[in-house]
PASEBA-1860 file (N, C-alpha, C; in nm, 3 decimals):
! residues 239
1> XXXXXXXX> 5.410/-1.321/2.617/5.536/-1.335/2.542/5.557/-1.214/2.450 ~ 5.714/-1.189/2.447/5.718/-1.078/2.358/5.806/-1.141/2.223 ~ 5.848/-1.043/2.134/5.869/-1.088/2.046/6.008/-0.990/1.977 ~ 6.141/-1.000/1.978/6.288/-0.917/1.927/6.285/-0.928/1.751 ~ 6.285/-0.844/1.730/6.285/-0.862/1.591/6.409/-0.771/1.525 ~ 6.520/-0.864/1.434/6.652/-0.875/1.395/6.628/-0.833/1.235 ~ 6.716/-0.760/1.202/6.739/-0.742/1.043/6.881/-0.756/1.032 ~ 6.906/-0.875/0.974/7.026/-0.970/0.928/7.086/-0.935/0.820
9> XXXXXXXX> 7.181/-0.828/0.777/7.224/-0.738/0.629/7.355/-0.773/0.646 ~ 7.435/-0.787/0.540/7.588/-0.682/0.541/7.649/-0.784/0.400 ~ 7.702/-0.739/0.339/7.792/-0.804/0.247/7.811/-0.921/0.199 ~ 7.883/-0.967/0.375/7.831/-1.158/0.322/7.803/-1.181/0.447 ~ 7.746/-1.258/0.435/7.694/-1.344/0.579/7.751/-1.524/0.514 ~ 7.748/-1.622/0.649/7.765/-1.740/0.660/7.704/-1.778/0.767 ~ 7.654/-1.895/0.768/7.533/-1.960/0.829/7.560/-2.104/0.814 ~ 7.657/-2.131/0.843/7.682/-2.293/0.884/7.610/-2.403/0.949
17> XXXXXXXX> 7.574/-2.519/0.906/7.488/-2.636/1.029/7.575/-2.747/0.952 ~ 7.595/-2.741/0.859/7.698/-2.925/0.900/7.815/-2.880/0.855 ~ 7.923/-2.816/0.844/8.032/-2.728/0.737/8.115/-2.860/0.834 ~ 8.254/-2.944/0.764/8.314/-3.020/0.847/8.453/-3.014/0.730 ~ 8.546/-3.018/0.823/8.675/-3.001/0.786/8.695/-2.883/0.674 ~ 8.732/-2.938/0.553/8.837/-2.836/0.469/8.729/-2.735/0.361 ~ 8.581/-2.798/0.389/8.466/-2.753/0.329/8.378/-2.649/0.414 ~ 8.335/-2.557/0.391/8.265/-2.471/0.498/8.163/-2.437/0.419
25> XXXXXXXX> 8.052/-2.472/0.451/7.912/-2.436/0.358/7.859/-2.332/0.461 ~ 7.757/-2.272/0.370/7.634/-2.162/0.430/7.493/-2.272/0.346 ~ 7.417/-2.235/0.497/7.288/-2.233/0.440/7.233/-2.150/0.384 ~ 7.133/-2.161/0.309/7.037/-2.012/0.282/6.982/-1.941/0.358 ~ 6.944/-1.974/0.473/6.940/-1.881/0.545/6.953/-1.900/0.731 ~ 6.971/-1.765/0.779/7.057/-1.792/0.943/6.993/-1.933/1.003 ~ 7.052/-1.956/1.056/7.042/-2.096/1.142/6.998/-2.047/1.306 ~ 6.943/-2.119/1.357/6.936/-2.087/1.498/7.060/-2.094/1.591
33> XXXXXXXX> 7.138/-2.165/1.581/7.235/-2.141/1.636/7.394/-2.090/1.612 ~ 7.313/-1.991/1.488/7.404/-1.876/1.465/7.363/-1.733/1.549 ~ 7.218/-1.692/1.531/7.123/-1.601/1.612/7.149/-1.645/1.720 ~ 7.133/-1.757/1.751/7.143/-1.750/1.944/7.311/-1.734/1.950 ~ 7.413/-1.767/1.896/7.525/-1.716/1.946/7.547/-1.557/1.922 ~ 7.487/-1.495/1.849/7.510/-1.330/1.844/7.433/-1.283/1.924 ~ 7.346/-1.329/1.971/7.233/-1.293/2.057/7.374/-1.301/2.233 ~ 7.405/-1.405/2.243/7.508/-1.463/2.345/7.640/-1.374/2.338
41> XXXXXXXX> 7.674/-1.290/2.202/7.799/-1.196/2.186/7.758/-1.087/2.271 ~ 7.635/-1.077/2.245/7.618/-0.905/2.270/7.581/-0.938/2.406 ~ 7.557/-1.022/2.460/7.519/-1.043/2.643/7.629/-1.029/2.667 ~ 7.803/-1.074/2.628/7.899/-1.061/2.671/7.934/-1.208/2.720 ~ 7.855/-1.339/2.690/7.839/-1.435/2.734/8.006/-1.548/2.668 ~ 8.056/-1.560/2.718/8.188/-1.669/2.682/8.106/-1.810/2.640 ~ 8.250/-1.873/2.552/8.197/-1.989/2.492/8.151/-2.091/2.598 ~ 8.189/-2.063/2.703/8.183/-2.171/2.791/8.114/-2.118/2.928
49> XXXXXXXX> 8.024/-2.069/2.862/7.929/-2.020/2.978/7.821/-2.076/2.943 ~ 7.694/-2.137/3.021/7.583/-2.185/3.012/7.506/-2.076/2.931 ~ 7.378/-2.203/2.851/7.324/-2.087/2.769/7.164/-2.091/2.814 ~ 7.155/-2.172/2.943/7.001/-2.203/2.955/6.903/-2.082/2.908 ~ 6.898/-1.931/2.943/6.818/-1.843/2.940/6.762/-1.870/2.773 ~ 6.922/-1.853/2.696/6.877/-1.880/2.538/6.768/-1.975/2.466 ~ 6.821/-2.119/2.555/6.729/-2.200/2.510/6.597/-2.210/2.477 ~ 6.553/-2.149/2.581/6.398/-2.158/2.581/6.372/-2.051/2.421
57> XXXXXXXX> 6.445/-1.968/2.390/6.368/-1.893/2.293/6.335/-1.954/2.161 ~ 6.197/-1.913/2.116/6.109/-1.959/1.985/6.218/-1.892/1.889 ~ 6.252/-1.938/1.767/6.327/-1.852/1.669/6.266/-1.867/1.534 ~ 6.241/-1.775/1.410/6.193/-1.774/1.314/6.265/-1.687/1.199 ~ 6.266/-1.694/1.058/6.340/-1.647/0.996/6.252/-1.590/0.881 ~ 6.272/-1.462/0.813/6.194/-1.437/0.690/6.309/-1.410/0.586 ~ 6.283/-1.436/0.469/6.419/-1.415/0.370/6.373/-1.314/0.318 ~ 6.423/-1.207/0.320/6.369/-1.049/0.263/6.412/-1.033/0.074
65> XXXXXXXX> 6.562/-1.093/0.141/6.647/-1.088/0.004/6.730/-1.219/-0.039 ~ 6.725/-1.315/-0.075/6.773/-1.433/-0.074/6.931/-1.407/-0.131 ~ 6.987/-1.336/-0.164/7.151/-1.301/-0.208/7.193/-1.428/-0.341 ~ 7.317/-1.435/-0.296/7.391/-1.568/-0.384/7.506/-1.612/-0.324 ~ 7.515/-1.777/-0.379/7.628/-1.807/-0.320/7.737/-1.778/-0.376 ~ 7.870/-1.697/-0.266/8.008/-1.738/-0.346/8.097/-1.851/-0.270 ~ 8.206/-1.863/-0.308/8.297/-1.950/-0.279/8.466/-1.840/-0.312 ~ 8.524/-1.909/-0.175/8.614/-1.826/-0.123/8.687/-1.961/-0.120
73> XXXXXXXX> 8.805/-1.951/-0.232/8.933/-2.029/-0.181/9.012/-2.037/-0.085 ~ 9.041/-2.018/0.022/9.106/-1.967/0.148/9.207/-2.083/0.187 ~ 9.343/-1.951/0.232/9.478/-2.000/0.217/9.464/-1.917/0.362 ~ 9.638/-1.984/0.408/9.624/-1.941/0.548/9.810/-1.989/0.568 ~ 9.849/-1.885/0.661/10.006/-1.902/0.703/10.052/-1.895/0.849 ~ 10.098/-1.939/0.862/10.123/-1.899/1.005/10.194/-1.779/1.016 ~ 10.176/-1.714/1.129/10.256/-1.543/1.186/10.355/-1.511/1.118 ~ 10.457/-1.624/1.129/10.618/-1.659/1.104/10.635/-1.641/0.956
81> XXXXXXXX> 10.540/-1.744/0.864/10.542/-1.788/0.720/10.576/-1.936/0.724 ~ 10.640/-1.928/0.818/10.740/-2.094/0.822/10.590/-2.228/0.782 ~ 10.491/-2.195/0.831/10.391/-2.296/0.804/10.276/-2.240/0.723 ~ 10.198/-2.366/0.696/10.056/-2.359/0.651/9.985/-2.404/0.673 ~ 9.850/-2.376/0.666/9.740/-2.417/0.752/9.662/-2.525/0.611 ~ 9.618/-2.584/0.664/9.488/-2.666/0.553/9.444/-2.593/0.445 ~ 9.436/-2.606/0.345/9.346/-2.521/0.247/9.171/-2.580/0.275 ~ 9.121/-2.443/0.234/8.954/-2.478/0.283/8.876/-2.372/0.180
89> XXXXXXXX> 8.779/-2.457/0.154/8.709/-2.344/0.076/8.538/-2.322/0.128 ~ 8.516/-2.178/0.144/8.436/-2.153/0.250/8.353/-2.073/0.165 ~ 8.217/-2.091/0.186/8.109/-2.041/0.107/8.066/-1.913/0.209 ~ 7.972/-1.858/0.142/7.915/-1.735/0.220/7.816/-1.725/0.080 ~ 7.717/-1.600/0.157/7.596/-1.572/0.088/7.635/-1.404/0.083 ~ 7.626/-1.322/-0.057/7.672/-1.204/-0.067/7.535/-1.138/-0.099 ~ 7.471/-0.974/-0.091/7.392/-0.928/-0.108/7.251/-1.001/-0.060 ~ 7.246/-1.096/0.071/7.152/-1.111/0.136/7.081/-1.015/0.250
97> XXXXXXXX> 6.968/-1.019/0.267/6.901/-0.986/0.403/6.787/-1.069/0.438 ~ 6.766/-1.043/0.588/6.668/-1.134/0.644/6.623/-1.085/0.733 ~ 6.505/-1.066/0.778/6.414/-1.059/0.937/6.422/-1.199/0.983 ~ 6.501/-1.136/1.130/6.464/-1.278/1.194/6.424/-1.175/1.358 ~ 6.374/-1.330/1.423/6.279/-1.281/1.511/6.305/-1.416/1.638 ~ 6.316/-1.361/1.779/6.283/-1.450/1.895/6.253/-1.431/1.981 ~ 6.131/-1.506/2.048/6.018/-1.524/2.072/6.013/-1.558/2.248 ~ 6.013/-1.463/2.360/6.019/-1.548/2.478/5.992/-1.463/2.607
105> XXXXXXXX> 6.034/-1.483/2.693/6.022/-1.429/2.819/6.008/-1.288/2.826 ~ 5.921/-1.213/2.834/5.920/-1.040/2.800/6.071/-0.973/2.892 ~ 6.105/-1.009/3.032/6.216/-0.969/3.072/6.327/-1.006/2.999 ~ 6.319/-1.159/2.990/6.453/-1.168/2.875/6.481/-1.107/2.737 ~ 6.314/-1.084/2.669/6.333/-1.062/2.504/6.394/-0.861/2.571 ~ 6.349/-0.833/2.631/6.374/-0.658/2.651/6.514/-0.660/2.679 ~ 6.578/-0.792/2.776/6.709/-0.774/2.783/6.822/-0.749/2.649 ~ 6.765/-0.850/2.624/6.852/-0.884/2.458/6.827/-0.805/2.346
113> XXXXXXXX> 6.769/-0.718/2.352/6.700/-0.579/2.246/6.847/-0.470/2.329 ~ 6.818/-0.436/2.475/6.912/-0.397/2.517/7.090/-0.392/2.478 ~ 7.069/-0.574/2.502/7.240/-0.647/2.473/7.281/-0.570/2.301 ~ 7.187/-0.565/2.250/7.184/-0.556/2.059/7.231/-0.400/2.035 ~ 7.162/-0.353/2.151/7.177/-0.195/2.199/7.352/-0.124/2.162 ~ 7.377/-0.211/2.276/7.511/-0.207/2.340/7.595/-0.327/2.379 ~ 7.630/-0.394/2.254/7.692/-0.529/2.275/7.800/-0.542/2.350 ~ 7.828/-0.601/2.431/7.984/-0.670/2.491/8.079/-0.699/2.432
121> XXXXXXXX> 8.053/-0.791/2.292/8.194/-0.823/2.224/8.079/-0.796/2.039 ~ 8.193/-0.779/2.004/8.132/-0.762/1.824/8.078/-0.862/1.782 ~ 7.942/-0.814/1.692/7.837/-0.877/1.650/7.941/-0.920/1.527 ~ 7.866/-1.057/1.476/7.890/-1.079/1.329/7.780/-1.179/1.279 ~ 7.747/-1.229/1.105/7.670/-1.307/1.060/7.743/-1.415/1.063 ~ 7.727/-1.478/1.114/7.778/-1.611/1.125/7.940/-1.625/1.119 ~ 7.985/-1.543/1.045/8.125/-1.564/1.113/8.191/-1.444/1.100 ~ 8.359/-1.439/1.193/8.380/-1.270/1.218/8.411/-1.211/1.122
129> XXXXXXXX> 8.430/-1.300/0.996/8.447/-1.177/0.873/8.344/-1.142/0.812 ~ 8.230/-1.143/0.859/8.113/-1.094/0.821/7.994/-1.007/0.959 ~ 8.061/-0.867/0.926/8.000/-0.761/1.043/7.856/-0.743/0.947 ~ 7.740/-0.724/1.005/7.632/-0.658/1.006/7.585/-0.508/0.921 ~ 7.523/-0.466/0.870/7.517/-0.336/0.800/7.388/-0.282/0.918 ~ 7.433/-0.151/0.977/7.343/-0.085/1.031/7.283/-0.176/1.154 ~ 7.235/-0.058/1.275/7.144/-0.147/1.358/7.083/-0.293/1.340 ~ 7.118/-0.368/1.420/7.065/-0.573/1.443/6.957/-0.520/1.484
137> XXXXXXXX> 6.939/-0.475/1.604/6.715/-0.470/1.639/6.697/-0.383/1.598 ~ 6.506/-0.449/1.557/6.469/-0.340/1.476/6.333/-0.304/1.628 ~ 6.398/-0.392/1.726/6.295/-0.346/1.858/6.190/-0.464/1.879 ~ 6.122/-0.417/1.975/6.003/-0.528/2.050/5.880/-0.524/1.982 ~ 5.793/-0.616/1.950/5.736/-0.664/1.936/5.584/-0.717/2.004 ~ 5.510/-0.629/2.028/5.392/-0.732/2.099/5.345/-0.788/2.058 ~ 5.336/-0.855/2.005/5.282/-0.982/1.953/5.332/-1.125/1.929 ~ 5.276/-1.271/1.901/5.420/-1.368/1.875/5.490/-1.358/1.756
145> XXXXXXXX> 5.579/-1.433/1.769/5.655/-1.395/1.641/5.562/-1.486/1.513 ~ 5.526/-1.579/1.529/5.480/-1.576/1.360/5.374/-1.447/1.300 ~ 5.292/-1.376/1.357/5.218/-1.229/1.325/5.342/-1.173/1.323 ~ 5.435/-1.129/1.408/5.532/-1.021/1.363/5.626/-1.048/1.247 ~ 5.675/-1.186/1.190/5.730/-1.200/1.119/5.627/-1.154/0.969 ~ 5.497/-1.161/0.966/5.377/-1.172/0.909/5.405/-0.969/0.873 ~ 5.364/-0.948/0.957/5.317/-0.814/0.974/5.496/-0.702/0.965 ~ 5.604/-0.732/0.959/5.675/-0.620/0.983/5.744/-0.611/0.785
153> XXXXXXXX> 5.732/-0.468/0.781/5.791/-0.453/0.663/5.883/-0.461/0.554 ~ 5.895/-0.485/0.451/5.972/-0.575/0.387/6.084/-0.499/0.388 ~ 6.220/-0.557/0.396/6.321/-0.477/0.398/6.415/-0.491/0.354 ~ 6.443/-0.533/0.200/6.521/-0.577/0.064/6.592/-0.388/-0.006 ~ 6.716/-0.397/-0.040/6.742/-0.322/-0.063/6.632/-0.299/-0.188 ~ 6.690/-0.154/-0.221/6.572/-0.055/-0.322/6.629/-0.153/-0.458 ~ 6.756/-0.147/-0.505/6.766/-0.219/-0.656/6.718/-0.354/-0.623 ~ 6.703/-0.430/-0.530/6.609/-0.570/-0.560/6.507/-0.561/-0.523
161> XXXXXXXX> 6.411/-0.448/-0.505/6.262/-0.506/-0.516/6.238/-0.422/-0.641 ~ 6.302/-0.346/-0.736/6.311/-0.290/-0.850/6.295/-0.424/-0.973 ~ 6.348/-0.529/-0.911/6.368/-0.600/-1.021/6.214/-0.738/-0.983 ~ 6.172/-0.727/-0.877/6.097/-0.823/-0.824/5.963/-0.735/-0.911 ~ 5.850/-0.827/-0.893/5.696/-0.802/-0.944/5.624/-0.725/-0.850 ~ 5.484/-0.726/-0.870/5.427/-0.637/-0.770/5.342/-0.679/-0.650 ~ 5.361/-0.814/-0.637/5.372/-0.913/-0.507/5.482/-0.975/-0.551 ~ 5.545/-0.956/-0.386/5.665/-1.089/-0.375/5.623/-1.196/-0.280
169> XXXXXXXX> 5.663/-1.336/-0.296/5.606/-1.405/-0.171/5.808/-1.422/-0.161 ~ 5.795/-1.392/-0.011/5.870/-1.405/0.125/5.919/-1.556/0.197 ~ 5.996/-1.649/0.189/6.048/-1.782/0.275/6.051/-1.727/0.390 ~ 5.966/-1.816/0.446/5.966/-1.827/0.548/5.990/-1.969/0.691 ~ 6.070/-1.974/0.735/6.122/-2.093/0.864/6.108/-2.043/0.948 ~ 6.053/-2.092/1.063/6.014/-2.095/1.208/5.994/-2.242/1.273 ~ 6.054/-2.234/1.371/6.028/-2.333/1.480/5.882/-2.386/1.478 ~ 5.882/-2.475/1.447/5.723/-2.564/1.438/5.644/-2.531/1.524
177> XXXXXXXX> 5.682/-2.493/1.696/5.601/-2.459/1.790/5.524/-2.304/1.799 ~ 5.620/-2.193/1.666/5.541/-2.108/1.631/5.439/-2.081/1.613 ~ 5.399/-2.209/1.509/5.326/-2.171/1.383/5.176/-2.216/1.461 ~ 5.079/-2.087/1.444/4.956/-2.118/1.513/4.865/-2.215/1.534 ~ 4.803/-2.258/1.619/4.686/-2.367/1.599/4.588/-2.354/1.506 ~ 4.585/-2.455/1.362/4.473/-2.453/1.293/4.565/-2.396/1.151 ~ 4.694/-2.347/1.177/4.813/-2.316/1.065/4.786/-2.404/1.008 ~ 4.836/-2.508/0.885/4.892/-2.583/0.779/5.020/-2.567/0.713
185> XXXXXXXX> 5.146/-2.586/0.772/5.263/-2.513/0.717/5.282/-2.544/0.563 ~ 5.349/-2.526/0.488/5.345/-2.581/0.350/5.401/-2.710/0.314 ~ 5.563/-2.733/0.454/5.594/-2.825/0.469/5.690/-2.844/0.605 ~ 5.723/-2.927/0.654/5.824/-2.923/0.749/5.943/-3.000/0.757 ~ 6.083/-2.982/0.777/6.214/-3.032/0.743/6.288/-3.024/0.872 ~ 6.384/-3.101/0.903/6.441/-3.166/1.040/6.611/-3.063/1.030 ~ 6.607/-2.970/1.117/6.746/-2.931/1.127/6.829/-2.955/1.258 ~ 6.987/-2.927/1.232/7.051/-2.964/1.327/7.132/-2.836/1.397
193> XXXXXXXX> 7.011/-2.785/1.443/7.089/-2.606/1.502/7.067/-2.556/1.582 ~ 6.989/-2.643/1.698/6.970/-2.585/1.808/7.030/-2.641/1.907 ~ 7.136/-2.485/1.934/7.234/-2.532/2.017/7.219/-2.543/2.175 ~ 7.260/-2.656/2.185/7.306/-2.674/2.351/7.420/-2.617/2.410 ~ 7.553/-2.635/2.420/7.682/-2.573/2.442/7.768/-2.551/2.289 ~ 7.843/-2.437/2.328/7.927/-2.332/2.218/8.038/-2.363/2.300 ~ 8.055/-2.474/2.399/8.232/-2.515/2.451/8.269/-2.559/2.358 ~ 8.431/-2.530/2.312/8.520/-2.537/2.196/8.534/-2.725/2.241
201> XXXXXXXX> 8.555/-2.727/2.334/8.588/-2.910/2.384/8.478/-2.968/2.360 ~ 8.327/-2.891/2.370/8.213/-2.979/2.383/8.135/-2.945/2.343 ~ 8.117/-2.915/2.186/7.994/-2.846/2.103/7.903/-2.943/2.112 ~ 7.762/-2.878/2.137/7.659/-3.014/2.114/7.537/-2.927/2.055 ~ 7.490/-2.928/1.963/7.392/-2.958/1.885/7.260/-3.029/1.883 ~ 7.130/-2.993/1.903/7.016/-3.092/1.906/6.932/-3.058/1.757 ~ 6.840/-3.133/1.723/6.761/-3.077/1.645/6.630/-3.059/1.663 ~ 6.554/-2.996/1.547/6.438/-2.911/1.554/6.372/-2.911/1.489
209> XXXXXXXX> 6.245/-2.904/1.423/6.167/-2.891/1.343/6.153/-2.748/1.252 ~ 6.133/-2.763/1.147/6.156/-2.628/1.102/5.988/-2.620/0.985 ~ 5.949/-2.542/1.039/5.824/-2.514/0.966/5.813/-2.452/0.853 ~ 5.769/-2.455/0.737/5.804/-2.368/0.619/5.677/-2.286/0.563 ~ 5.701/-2.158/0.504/5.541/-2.115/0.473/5.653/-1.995/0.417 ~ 5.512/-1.902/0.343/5.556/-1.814/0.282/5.475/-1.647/0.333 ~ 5.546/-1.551/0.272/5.513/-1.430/0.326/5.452/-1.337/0.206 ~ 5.378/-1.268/0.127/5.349/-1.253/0.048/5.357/-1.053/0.108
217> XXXXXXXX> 5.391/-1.005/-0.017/5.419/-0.815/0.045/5.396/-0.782/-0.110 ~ 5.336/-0.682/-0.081/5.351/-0.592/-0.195/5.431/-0.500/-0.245 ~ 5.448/-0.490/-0.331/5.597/-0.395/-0.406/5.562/-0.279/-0.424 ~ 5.617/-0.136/-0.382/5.543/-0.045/-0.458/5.670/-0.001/-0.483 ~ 5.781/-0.066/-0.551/5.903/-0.010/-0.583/5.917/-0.118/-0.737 ~ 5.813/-0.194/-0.777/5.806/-0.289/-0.905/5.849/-0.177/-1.007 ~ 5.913/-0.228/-1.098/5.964/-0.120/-1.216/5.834/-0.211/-1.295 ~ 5.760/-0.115/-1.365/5.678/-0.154/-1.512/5.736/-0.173/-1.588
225> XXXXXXXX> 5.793/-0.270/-1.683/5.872/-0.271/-1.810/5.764/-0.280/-1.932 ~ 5.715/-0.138/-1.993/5.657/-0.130/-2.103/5.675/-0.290/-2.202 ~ 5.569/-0.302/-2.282/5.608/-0.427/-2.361/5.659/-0.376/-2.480 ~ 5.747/-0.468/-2.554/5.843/-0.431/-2.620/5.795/-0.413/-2.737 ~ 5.789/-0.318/-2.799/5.681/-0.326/-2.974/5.780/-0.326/-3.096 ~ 5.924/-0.332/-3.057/6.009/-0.339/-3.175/5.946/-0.449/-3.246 ~ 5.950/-0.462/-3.357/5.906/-0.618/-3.467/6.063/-0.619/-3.563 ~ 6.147/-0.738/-3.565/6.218/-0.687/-3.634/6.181/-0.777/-3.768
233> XXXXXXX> 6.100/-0.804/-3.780/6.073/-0.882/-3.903/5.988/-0.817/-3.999 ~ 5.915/-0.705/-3.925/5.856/-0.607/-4.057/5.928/-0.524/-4.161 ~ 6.040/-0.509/-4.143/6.075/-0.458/-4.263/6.116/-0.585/-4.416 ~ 6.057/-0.696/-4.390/6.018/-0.779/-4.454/5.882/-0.806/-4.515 ~ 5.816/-0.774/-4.484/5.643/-0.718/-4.500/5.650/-0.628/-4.640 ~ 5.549/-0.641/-4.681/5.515/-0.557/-4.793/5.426/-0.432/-4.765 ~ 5.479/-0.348/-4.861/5.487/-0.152/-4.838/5.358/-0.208/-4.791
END
């Protein structure tokens, strides 16, 4: 097995698993069946094309940079003006990044490093108003993905690991079937994101186990903040 490894950047990203009607949430971080549909853009693959090859892939996530949430009031008109659409207010995550990583067939994972190459239709984070910053693969992998998620370098912009200590520990989610024999994850939580069909008539959704653990890196970009020796109460002190 080989192993694609993704660096997830740009402005805002959104990462949806239950968002329903006039509310649109983001998770904290990508969902699997946000990655497997960008993974499915850049094959050139339509909504309504089978996704079997996808399925089989292991998927795992590292949070490099955890961002913040905003909230976007969003209004909407029709072409004309004559109408309006629902009001909805739609979250997104701004100044995030993430390594993510999937895990599978060495012909397929080389394909889809390829597809990332030279996509078919435009990449986005979870949704199209949110394009990508710089190259999606960061390339192949020999190894499985929980060591590569383990082992590849931290990749948080320069002003936030400025403000971080001189170990950071790293969130980490992966597919339960990742995580090695004789592992202990820290904990495990039930999601609803692994997708079956992306038909607009017939979205279907299964769920998954999601394994949790952490990534621990060292900083060599930690700012030292001298300790502070002002006293302002000595000039109350006697000469």
């Amino acid at each position: 097995m080989t192993t694609l490894v993704l660096r997830l950047a740009g402005p805002m990203q959104s990462w949806g698993e239950s968002s329903r009607f006039s509310r649109r949430a983001t998770e904290q971080s990508p969902t699997k069946s946000g990655v497997i549909g960008l993974l499915a853009a850049a094959c050139g693959l339509r909504r309504t094309d089978p996704l079997e090859d996808l399925l089989s892939l292991t998927f795992g996530v590292r949070v490099d940079q955890p961002g913040r949430v905003e909230r976007d009031f969003h209004t909407a008109r029709t072409s004309d003006g004559a109408g309006a659409f629902p009001l909805t207010q739609r979250f997104y995550l701004t100044d995030a990044g993430f390594i993510a990583a999937v895990e599978g067939d060495d012909g397929l994972i080389a394909a889809l490093d390829d597809a990332l190459r030279h996509p078919a239709f435009p990449l986005y984070l979870g949704r199209r108003s949110c394009p990508p910053v710089g190259p999606v693969t960061l390339g192949l992998r020999d190894s499985p993905l929980w060591e590569a998620l383990h082992a590849e370098p931290w990749q948080a912009s320069l002003w936030w690991k400025r403000r971080q200590g001189m170990q950071v520990d790293l969130d980490l989610l992966v597919d339960a079937a990742a995580v090695p024999m004789g592992t202990v994850p820290e904990r495990e939580s039930e999601h609803h994101d692994a997708p079956m069909s992306f038909d607009p008539m017939l979205r279907e959704y299964g769920w998954r186990t999601v394994a949790h653990g952490h990534v621990r890196v060292p900083n060599d970009e930690a700012v030292d903040t001298p300790a502070f020796g002002h006293d302002p109460m000595a000039l109350l002190g006697g000469a």
